[in-house]
C-alpha positions as CSV (number, residue, x, y, z in Angstrom):
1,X,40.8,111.6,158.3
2,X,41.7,114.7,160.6
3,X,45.2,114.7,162.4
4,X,45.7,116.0,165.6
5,X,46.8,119.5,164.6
6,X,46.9,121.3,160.9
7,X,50.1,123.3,159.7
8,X,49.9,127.1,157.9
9,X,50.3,124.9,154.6
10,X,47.3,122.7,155.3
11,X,44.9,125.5,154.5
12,X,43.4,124.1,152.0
13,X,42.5,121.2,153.1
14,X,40.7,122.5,156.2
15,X,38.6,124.8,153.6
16,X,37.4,121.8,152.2
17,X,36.9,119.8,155.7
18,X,35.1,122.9,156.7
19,X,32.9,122.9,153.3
20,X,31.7,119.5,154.0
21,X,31.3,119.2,157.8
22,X,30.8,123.0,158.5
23,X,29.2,124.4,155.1
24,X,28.0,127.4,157.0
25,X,31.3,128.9,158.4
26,X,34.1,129.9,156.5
27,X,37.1,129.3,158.2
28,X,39.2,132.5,157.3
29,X,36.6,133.9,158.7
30,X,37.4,132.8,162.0
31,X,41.0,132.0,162.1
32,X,43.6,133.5,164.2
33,X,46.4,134.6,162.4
34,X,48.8,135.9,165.5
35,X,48.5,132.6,167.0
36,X,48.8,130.3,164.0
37,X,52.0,133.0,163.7
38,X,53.1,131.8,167.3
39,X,52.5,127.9,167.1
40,X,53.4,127.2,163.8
41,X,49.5,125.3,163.6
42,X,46.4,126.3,162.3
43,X,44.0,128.1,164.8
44,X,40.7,129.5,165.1
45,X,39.7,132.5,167.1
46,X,36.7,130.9,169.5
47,X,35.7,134.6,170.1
48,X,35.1,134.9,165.9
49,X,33.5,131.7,166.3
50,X,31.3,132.2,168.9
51,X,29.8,135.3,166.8
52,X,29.2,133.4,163.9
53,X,27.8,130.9,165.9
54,X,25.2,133.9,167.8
55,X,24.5,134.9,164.1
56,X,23.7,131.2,162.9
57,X,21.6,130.6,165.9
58,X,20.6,133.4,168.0
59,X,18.0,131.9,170.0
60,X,20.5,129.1,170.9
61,X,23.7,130.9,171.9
62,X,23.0,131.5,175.6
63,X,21.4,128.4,176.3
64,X,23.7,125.9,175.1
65,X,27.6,125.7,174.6
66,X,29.3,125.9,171.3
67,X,30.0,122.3,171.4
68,X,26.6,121.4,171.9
69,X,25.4,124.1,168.9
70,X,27.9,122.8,166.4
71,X,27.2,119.1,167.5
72,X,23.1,119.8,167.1
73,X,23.8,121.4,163.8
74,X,26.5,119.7,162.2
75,X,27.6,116.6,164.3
76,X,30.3,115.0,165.9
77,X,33.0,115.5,162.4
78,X,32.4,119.0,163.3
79,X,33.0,118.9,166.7
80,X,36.5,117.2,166.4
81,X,37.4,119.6,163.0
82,X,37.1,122.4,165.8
83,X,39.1,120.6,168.9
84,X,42.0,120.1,166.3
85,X,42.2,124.1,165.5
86,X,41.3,125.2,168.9
């Protein structure tokens, strides 16, 4: 299933995590390549995130937490894809 962290290498496979339990968000759209430079893991920029979240759901941005938008829309897989590139 998903590990605690993902290495450079495991690009790939995070594409196609992201393709099933996040079809709607690319993930080199959102990934952070200074600090994936710095840690040696995979990691996504929250503030990239957050904006293709506001462009996914507009109306629920401001009222509710990422977490609780990408739970709502895409459930709980979701959720811990993102804690383990965060």
């Amino acid at each position: 299933m998903i590990t605690d962290h993902f290495k450079p290498h495991e690009h790939q496979k995070v594409a196609k995590l992201f393709s099933r339990y996040i079809p709607d968000i690319n993930p080199a759209d959102i990934h952070d390549g200074e600090e994936t430079a710095r840690t040696g893991r995979l990691i996504i920029d929250l503030n990239k995130l957050e904006g293709r979240l506001a462009n996914l759901y507009p109306k629920e941005i401001g009222s509710f937490s990422m977490e609780e938008i990408i739970r709502k829309h895409y459930g709980y897989k979701a959720v811990f894809l993102i804690r383990k590139l965060i």
